[in-house]
C-alpha positions as CSV (number, residue, x, y, z in Angstrom):
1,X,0.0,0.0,0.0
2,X,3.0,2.3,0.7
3,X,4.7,1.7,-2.6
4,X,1.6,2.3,-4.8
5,X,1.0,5.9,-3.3
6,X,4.3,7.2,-4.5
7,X,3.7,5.7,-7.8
8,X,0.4,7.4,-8.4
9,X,1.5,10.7,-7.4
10,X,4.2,10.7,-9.9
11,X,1.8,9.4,-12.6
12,X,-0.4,12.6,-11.7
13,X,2.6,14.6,-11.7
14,X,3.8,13.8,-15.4
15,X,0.2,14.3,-16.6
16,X,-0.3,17.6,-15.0
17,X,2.8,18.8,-16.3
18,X,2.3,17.3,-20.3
19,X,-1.5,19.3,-19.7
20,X,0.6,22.9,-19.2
21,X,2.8,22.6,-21.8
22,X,-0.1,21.5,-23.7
23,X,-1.8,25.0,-22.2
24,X,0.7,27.4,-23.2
25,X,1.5,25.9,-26.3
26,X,-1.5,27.0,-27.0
27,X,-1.8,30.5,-25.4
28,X,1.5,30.8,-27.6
29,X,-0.1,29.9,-30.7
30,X,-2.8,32.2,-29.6
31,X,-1.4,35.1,-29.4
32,X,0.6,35.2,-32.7
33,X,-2.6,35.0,-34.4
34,X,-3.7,38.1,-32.7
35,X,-0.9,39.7,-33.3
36,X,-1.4,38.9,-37.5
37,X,-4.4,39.4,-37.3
38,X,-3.2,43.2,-36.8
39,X,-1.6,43.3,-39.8
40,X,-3.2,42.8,-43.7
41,X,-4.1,39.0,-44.4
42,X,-4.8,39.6,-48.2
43,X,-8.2,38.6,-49.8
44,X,-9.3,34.9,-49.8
45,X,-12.2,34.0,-52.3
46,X,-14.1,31.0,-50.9
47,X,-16.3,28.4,-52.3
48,X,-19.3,27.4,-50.8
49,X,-20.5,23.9,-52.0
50,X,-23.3,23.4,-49.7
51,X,-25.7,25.9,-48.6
52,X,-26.4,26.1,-45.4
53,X,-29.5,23.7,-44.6
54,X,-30.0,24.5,-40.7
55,X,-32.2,21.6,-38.8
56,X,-34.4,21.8,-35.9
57,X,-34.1,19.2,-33.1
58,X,-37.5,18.2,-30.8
59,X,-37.8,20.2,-27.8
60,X,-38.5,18.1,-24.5
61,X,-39.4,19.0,-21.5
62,X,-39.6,18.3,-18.0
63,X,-41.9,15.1,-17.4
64,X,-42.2,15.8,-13.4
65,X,-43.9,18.9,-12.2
66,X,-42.3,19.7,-8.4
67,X,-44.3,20.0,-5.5
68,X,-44.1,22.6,-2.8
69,X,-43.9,22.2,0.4
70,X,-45.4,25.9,1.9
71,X,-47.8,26.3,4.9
72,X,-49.0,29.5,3.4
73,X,-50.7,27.9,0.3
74,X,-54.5,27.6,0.8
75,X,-56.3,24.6,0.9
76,X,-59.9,24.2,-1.2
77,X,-62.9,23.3,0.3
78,X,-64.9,20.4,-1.2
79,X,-68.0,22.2,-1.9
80,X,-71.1,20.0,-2.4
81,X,-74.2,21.3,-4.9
82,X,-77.9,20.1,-4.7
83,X,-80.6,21.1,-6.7
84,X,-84.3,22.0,-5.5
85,X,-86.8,20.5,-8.4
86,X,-90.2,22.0,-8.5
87,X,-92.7,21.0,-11.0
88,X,-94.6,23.6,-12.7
89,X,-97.8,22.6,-14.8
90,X,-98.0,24.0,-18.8
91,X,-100.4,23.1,-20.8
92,X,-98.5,24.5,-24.2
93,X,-98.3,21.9,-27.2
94,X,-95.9,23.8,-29.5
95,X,-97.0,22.9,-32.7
96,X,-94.7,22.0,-36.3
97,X,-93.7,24.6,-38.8
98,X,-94.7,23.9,-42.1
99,X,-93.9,25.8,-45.6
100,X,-96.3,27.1,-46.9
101,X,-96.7,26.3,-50.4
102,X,-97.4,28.1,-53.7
103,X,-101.2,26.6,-55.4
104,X,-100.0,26.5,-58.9
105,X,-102.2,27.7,-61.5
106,X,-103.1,24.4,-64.2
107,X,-102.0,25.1,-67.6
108,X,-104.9,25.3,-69.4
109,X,-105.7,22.3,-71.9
110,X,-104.6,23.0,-75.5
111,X,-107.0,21.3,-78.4
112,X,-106.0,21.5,-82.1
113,X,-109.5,21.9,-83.5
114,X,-112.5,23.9,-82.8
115,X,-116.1,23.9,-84.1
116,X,-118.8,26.7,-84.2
117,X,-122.0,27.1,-85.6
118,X,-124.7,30.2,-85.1
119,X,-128.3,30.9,-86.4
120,X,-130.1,34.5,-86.0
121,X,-133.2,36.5,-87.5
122,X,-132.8,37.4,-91.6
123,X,-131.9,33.5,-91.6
124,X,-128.5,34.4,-90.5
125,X,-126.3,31.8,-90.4
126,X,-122.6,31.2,-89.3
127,X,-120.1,28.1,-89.4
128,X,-116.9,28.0,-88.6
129,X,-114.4,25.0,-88.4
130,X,-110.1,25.0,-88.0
131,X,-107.6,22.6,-87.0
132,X,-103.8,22.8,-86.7
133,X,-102.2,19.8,-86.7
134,X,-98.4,18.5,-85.9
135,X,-97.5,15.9,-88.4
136,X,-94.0,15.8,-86.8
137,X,-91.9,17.6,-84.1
138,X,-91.2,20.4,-87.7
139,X,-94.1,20.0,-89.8
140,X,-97.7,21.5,-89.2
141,X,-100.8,21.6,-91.4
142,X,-103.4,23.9,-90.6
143,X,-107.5,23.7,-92.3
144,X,-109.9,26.1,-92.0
145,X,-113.2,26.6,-93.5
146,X,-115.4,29.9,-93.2
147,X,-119.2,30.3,-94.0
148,X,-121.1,33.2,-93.4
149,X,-124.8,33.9,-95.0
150,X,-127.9,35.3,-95.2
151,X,-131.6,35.1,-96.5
152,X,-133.3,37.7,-95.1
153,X,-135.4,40.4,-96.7
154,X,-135.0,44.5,-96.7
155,X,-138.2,46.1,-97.3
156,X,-137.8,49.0,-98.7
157,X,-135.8,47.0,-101.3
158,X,-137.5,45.7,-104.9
159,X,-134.7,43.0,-105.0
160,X,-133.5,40.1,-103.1
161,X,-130.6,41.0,-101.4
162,X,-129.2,37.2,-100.1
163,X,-125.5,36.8,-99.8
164,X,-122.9,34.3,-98.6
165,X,-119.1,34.3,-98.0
166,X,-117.6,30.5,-98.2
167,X,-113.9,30.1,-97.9
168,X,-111.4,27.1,-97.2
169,X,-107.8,27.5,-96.4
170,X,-104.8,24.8,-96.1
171,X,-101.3,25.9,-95.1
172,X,-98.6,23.6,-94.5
173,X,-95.1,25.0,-92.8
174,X,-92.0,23.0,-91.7
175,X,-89.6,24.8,-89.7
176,X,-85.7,23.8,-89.4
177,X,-82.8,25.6,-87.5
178,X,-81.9,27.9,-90.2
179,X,-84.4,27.3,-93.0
180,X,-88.1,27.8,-92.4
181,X,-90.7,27.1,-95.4
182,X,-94.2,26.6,-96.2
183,X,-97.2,26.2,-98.8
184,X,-101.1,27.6,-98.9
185,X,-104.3,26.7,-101.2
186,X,-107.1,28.3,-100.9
187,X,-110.5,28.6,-102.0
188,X,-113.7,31.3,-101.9
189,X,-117.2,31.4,-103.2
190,X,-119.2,34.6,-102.9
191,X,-122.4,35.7,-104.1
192,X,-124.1,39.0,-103.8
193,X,-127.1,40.9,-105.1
194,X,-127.1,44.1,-106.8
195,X,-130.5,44.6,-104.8
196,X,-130.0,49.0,-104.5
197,X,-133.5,49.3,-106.4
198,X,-136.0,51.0,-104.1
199,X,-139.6,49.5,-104.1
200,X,-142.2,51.1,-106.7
201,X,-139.2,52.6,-108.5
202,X,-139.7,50.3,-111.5
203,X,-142.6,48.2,-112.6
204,X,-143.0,44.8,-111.1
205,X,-142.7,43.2,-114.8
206,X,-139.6,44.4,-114.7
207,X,-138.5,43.8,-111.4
208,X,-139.3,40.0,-112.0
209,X,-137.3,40.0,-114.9
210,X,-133.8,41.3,-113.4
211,X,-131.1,38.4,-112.5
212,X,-129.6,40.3,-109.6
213,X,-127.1,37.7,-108.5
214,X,-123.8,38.0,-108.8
215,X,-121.4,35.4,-108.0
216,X,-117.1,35.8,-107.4
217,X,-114.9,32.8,-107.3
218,X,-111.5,32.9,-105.8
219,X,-108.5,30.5,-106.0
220,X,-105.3,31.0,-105.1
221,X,-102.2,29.5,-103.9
222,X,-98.6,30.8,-102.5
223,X,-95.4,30.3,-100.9
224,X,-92.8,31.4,-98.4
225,X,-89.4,31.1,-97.6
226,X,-87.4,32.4,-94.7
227,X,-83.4,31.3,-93.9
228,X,-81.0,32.3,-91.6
229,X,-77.2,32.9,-91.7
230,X,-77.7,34.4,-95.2
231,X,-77.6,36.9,-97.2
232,X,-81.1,35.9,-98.7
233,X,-83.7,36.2,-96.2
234,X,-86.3,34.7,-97.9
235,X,-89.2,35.1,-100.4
236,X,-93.0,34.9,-101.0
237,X,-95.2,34.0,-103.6
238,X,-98.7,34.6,-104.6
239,X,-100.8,33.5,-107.3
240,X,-104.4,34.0,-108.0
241,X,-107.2,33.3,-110.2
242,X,-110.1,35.8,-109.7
243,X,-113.6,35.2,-111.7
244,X,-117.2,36.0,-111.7
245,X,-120.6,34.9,-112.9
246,X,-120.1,37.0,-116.1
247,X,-116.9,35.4,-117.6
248,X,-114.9,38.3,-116.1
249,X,-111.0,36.8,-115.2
250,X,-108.5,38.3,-113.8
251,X,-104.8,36.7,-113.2
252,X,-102.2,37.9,-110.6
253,X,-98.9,36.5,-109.5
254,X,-96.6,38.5,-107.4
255,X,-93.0,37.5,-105.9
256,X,-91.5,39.5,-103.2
257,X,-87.7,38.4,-102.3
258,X,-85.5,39.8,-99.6
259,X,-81.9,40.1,-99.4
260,X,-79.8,42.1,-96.5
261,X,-76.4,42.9,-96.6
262,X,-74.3,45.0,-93.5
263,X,-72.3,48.1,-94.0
264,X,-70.3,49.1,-91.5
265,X,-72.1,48.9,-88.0
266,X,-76.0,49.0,-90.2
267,X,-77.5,46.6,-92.0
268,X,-79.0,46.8,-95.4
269,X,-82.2,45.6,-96.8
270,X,-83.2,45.7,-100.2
271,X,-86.6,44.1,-100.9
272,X,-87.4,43.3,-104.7
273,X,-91.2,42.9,-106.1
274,X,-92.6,41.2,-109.4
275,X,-96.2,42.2,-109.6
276,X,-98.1,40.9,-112.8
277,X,-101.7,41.7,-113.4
278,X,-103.8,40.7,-116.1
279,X,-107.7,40.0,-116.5
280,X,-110.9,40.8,-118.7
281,X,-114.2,42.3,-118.6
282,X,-116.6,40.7,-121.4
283,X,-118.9,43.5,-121.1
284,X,-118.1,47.0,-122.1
285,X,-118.9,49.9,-119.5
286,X,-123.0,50.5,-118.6
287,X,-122.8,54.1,-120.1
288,X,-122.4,52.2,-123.7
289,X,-125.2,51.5,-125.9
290,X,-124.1,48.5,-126.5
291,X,-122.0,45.3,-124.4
292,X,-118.9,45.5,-126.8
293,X,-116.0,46.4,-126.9
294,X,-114.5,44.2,-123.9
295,X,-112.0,45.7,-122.0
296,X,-108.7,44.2,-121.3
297,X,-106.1,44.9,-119.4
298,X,-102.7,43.5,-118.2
299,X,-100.0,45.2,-116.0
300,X,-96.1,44.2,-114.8
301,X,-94.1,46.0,-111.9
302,X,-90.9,45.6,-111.3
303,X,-89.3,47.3,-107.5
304,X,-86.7,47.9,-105.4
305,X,-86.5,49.2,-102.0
306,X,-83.0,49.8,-100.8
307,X,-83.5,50.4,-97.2
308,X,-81.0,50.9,-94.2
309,X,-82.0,51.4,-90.7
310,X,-80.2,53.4,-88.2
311,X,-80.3,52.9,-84.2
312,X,-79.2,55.1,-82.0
313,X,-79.8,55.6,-78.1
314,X,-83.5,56.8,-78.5
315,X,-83.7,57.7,-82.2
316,X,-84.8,55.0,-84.9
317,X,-84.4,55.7,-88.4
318,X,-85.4,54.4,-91.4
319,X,-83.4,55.9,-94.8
320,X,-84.6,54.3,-98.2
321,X,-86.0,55.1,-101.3
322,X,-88.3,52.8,-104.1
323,X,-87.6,52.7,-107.7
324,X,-90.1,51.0,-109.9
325,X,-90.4,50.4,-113.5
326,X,-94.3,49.9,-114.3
327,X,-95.3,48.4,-118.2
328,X,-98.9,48.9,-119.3
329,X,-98.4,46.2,-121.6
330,X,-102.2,45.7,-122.8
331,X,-101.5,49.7,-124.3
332,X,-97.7,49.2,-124.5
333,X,-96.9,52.5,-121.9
334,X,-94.1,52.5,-119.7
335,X,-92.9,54.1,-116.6
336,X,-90.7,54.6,-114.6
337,X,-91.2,55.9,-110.4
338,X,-89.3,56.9,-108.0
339,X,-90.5,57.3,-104.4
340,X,-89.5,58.3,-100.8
341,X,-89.2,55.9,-98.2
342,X,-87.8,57.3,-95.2
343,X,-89.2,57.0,-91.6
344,X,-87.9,57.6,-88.2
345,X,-89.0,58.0,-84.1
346,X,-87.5,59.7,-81.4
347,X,-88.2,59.0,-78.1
348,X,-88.2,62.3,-76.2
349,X,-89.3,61.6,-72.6
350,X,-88.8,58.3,-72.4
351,X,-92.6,56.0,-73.0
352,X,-94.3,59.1,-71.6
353,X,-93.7,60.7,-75.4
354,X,-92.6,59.2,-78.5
355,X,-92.3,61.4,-82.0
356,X,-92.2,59.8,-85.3
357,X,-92.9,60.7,-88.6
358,X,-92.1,59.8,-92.8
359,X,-92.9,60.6,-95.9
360,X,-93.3,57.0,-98.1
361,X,-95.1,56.7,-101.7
362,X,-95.5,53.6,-104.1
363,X,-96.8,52.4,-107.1
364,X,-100.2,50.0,-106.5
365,X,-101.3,47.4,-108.0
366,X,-105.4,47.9,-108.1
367,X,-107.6,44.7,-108.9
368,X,-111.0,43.3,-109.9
369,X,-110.3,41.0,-106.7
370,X,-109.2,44.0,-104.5
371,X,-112.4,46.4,-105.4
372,X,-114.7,43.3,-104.9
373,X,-113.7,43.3,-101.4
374,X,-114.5,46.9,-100.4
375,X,-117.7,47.4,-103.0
376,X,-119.3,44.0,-103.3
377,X,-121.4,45.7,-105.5
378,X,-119.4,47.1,-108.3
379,X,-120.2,46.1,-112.1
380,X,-118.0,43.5,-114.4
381,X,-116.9,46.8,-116.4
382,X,-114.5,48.1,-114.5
383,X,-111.4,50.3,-115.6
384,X,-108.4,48.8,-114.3
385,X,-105.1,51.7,-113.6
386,X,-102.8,51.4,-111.0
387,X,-102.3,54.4,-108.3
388,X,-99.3,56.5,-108.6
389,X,-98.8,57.8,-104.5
390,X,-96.6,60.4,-105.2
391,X,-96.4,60.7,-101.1
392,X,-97.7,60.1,-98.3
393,X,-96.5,62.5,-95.1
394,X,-97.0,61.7,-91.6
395,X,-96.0,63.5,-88.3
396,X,-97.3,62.6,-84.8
397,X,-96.4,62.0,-81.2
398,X,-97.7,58.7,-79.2
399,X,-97.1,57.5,-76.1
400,X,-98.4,56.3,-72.6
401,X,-99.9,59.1,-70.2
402,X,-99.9,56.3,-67.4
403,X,-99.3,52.7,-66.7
404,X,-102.0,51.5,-68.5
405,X,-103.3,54.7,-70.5
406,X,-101.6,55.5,-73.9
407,X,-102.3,57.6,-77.1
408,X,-101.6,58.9,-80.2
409,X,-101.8,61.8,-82.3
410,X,-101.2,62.0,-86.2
411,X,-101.4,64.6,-88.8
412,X,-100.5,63.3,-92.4
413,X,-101.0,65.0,-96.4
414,X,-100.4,62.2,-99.4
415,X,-100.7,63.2,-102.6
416,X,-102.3,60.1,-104.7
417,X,-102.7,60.4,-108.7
418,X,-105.2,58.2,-110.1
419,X,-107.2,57.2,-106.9
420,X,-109.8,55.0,-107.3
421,X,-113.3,56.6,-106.4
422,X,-116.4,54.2,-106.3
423,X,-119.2,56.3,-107.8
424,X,-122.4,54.8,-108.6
425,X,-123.2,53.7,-112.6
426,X,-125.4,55.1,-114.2
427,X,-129.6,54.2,-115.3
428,X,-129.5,52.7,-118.3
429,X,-132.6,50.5,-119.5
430,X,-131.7,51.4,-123.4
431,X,-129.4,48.3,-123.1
432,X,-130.7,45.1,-125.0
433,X,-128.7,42.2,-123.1
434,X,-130.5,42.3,-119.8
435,X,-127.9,42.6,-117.2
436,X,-128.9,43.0,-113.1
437,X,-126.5,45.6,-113.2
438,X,-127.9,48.1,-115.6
439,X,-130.4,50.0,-113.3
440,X,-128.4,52.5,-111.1
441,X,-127.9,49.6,-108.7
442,X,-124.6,48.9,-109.3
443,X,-120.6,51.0,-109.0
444,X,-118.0,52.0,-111.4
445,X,-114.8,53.2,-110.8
446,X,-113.9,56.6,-110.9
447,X,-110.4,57.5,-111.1
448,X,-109.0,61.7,-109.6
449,X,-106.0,63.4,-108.5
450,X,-106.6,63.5,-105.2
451,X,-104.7,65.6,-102.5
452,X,-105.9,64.3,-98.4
453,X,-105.5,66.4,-95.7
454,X,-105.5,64.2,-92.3
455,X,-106.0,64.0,-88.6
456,X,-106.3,61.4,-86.7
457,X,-106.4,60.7,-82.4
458,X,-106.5,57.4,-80.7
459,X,-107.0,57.0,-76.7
460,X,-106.7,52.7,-74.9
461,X,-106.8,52.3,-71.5
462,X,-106.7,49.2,-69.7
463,X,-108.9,49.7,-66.8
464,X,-107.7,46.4,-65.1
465,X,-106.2,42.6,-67.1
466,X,-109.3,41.8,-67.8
467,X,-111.0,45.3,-68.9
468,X,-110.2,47.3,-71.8
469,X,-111.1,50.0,-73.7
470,X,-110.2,52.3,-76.9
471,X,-111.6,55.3,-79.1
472,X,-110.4,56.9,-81.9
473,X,-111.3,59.3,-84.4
474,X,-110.2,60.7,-87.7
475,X,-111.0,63.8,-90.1
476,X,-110.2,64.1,-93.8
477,X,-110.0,67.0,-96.1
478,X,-110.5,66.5,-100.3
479,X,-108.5,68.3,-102.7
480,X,-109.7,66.6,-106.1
481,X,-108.1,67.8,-109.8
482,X,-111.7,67.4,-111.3
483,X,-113.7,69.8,-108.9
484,X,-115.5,67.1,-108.0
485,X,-116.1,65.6,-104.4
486,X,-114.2,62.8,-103.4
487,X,-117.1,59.8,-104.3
488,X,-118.3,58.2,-101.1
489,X,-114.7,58.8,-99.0
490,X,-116.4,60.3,-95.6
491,X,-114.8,63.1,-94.3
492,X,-115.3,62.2,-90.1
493,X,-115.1,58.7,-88.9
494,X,-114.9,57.4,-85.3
495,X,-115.2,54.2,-83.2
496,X,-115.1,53.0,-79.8
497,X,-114.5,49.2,-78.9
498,X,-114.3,47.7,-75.5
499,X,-113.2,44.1,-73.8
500,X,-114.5,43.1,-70.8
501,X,-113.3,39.2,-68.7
502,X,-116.0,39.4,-66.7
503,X,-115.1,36.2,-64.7
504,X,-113.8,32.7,-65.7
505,X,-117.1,32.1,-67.5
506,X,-118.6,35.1,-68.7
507,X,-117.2,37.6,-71.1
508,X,-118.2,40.5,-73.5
509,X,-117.4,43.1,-76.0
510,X,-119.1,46.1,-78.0
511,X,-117.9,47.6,-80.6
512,X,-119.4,51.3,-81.8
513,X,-118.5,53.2,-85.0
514,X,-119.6,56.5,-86.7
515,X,-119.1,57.4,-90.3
516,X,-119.9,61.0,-91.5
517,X,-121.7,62.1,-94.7
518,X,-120.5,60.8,-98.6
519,X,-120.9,62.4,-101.7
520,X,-122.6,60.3,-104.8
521,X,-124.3,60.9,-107.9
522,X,-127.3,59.7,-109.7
523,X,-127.4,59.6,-113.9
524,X,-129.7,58.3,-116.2
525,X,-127.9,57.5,-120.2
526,X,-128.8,59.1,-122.9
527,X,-128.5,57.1,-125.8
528,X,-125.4,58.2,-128.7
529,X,-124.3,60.9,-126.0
530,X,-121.3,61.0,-124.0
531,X,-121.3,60.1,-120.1
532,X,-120.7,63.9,-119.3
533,X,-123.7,64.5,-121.0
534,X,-126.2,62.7,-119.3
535,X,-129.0,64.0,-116.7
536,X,-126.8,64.0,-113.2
537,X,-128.6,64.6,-109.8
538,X,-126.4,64.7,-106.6
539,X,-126.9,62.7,-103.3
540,X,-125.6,62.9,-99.8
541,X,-125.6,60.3,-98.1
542,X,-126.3,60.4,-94.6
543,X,-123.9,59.9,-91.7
544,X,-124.5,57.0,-89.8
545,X,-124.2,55.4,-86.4
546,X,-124.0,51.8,-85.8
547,X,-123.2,49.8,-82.4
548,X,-122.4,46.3,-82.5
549,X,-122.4,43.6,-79.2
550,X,-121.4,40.0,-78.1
551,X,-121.3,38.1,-74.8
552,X,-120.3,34.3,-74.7
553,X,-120.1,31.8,-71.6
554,X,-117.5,28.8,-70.8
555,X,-119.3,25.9,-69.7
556,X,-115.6,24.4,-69.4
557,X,-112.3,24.3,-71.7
558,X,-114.4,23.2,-74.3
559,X,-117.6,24.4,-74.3
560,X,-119.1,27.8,-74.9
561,X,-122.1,29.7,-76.1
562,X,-122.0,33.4,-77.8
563,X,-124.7,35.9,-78.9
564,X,-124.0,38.4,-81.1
565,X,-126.1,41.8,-81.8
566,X,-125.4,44.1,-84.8
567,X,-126.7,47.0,-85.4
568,X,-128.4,47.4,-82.1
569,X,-129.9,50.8,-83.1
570,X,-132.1,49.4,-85.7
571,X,-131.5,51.9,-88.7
572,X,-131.2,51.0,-91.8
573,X,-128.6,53.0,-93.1
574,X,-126.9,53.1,-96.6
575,X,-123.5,51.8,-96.9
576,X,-123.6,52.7,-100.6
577,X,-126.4,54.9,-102.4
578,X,-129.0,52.9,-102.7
579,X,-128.4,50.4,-100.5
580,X,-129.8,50.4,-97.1
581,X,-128.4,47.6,-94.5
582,X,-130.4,44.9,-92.5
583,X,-132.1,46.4,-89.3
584,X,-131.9,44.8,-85.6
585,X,-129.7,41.3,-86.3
586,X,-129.3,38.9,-83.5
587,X,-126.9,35.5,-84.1
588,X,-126.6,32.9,-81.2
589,X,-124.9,30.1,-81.4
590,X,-122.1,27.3,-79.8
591,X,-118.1,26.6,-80.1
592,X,-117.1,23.0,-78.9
593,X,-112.9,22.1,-78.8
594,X,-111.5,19.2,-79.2
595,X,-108.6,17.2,-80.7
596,X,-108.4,15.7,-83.7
């Protein structure tokens, strides 16, 4: 034990001594560096290969929390809780909330075909029958057939004065994404009296021995065409074959293509029109002596109506003009028109006022066919010209006052050579071929320069969706070239119409009209002198009031009844000299839908 001490204190010894050498070896060492670092080390560039990607270690923390041992810290109480329960008595059922729902409104039921019939005093009589059906989800046809008559008597008449109005239609129409086309045929039989011969006028021998019946036949067929994506816009056609009891023909075809074009920002339309008429009249005018000569007569037009309309914030315009080249070809005269077509608005308080205005003119195309429907009663002699509107200038202001009251006001001149003016024919019993026509009971057509002066007003108000109401009112002023009046063209008319839903079942309308005094003339012929020549007396006609009614009931989406009452003031006024119109006329009658 005494030997190993001395051995480990020299073992300390040598390693305490080797550890301070090591020490100031290394203070040395230390202290040169300071000492270079004093002086200028030079400029080192040094490469970093690796940046510097720096890496978080987990935190830990103590797992033992230490206690303390200190008298001054507070003990807690237990605290114990109890809870005093009273019942109370309620007798409140809260109840479940539950939307409430909107009661939707059933669509009502659509049917394709509909049926009506009516019967009324004068042996009135009414049928009606249509149907539009889908052949496929693009295709439709459409029938509809049209009959209108009556046998009743006029008393102060010498003639029979029966007349019906038949007419069937057929229209088929296909519609594609950007084509749409379709076809029509059509058919109409009328027959009217020249009845305008008052009783004890003319013997009854001769009364018995006049044919007064007159019957019109109409057939016609036409076209359409409409495309999208195109330059051509489409086209429609018309052709018609017009005739009467009395070998009178006429012919008519017309074509009407449109094409649009865009300039700029605006679009161009020019319309185009090929309108060919051509007819005859086997009897010769009732001022001759004689039935020959016939007349013929056979017209082309050719149009075009450039057109480009301009848009703008609240102005619309309308800048065009018409250029048409018209061939008398029957007396081989040729002409060649061109009229204004220009029309524009501008909306100066907003819907409250609205001004608009044009001045447009044309070249058109009078007919047989078109004076048959205004004048039933015209002769198979006619004069055939077309009208040359040199203008026709409009200014007015339209709008809507309030929600559901709106107007307008218009004041308009046109200028119209060779208007048509129905004038009544002449007396002439000198004739040899009996004709029902030939006893001042028939019309002509008169043809004047004629310069109108116009004013018209119109007032709607919808009192409610299911009341409505409108009146309007016009006045005209005659300028002829002749001197003479203008023939049976009234200078004041006016007419009030009104709507009424009165519930789900009930409904009604009137429909009131006023039409001021004509001018007409009364001739007799004098045979081997001219028509200027013979004896002329003139007649006023009388301004007239007439006030038209009609109430119907649903029994249910198919089933209805109507009633309809016409001239509820019993007068029998004249339409035309001569002749005077049915009195008091009541129709009632039923309309059943269905599907066919």
């Amino acid at each position: 034990m005494g030997t190993r001490q001395p051995q480990q204190k020299e073992h300390y010894m040598r390693n305490y001594i080797k550890l301070s050498l090591f020490v100031m070896v290394g203070l040395i060492q230390t202290i040169q560096a300071q000492e270079e670092d004093k002086k200028d080390i030079g400029t080192e560039t040094v490469t970093v290969v690796k940046a510097y990607a720096p890496s978080i270690s987990d935190a830990f923390k103590i797992k033992s929390v230490p206690t303390l041992n200190d008298s001054i810290v507070l003990q807690k109480k237990p605290i114990s809780y109890s809870i005093f329960s009273v019942p109370v008595a309620s007798t409140f059922t809260p109840a479940k909330g539950k939307a409430s729902g909107v009661k939707k409104t059933p669509a009502p039921k659509l049917f394709n075909s509909s049926a009506s019939i009516g019967l009324g005093n004068y042996n009135n009589a009414l049928v009606d029958f249509y149907t539009s059906r889908a052949l496929n989800r693009d295709e439709r046809l459409d029938i509809s057939l049209n009959h209108y008559s009556s046998r009743g008597d006029i008393p102060t008449s010498a003639l029979d004065n029966v007349f019906y109005n038949s007419k069937l239609d057929a229209n088929y129409s296909k519609y594609d994404r950007y084509l749409s086309w379709g076809a029509n045929v059509g058919f109409q039989h009328q027959m009217y009296n020249w009845y305008g011969i008052p009783n004890g006028y003319y013997t009854e021998e001769l009364v018995n021995s006049i044919d007064e019946k007159q019957n019109y036949f109409n057939v016609h067929a036409g076209a359409h065409i409409k495309m999208e994506d195109s330059f051509f816009k489409g086209a429609d056609l018309l052709l018609r074959r017009f005739w009467d009891a009395t070998n009178s023909a006429e012919n008519r075809a017309v074509l009407k293509p449109t094409f649009e074009a865009p300039i700029g920002d605006e679009m161009l339309t020019i319309k185009a029109e090929f309108d060919y008429l051509g007819g005859v009249f086997k009897n010769a005018p009732v001022s001759n002596d004689t039935k020959d000569p016939e007349t013929k007569y056979s017209f082309l037009q050719v149009g075009v109506n450039p057109n480009i309309q301009i848009v703008n914030d609240d102005i619309t315009l309308n800048l065009g003009a018409t250029f048409v080249y018209g061939m008398d070809i029957e007396n081989k005269g040729n002409n060649f028109y061109v009229y204004p077509k220009v029309t524009g608005s501008y909306r100066l308080v907003d819907d409250l006022a609205i001004v608009y205005g044009g001045i447009e003119g044309g070249l058109k195309q009078n007919s047989f066919y078109g004076y048959v429907e205004e004048n039933p009663y015209v002769s198979p002699t006619l004069e055939i010209q077309p009208t040359d509107q040199q203008y026709d200038g409009y200014i007015g202001i339209k709008g809507q006052l309030l929600s559901n009251l709106s107007y307008n006001l218009k004041g308009s001149y046109t200028a119209e050579n060779r208007k048509p003016l129905f004038m009544l024919n002449p007396e002439n019993t000198n004739r040899t071929d009996k004709k029902g026509y030939y006893y001042g009971n028939s019309f002509q057509v008169f043809y004047d320069d004629v310069r109108t002066l116009g004013i018209f007003g119109e007032l709607n108000v919808d009192v409610n969706r299911n009341f409505s109401i409108g009146i309007n009112a016009e006045a005209f002023d005659y300028d002829t070239e002749t001197g003479n009046p203008a023939w049976n063209l009234p200078s004041f008319t006016s007419s009030l119409f009104l709507d009424y839903q009165i519930d789900e079942q009930w409904y009604m309308g009137a429909n009131l009209f006023f039409v001021g005094e004509r001018d007409d003339v009364y001739s007799v012929a004098t045979p081997g002198s001219l028509p200027s020549d013979f004896t002329m007396t003139p007649v006023t006609l009388k301004s007239y009031f007439d006030a038209n009614a009609h109430v119907g009931y649903r029994f249910n989406q198919q089933l209805s009844v109507f009633a309809k009452a016409n001239n509820i003031a019993n007068k029998n006024y004249m339409r035309w000299n001569n002749f005077k119109v049915q009195g008091f006329q009541v129709l009632a009658g039923a309309t059943y839908k269905f599907d066919l």
